[in-house]
N, C-alpha and C positions, 0 to 999 in steps of 0.2 A: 395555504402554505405554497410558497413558490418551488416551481422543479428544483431549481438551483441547492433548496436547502433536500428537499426530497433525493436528490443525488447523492448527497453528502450522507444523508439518514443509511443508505441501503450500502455505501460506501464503507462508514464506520460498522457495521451492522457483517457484511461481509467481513472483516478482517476478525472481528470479534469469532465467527465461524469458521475461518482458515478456510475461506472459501476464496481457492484463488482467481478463478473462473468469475466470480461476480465482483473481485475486488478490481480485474486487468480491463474487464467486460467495456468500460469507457476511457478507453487509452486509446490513443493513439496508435496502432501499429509500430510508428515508427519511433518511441519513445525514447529519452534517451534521459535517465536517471543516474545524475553527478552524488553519491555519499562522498564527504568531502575528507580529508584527510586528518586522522584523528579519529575517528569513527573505526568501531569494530569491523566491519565490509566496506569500507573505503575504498573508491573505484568508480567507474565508468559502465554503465550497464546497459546498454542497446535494442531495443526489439522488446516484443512483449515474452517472449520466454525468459531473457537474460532476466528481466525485471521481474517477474514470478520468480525464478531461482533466487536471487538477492530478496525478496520480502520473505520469502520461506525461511532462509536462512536468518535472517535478522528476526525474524517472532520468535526463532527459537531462543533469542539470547533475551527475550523481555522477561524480567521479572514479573511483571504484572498482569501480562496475559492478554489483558482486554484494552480498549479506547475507550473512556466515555467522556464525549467533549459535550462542554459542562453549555454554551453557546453557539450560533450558526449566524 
């Protein structure tokens, strides 16, 4: 298995565990995550703490809880 999909694995894997610490863990520092207009947290979200508060916030409105992506 190549890293690439192995990232993705520990990636979806992390969110399923509300772990945000392994979800930000391969970001960028200076990240900078557009939710586009229409969206429940729609906004501009800067840095890796802005973006840990914005996925916190947005998992709490999933109904479904988990990811499970069906392909890599």
């Amino acid at each position: 298995m190549n890293n690439e999909i192995e990232v993705l694995k520990q990636f979806f894997a992390a969110i399923n565990q509300n772990d945000m610490q392994a979800i930000t863990k391969d970001f960028d520092p200076q990240i900078v995550r557009i939710e586009p207009e229409g969206f429940p947290t729609a906004g501009t979200y800067r840095g890796i703490a802005e973006v840990q508060e914005h996925i916190t916030k947005g998992r709490r409105t999933w109904a479904e809880g988990t990811c499970e992506p069906e392909n890599f």
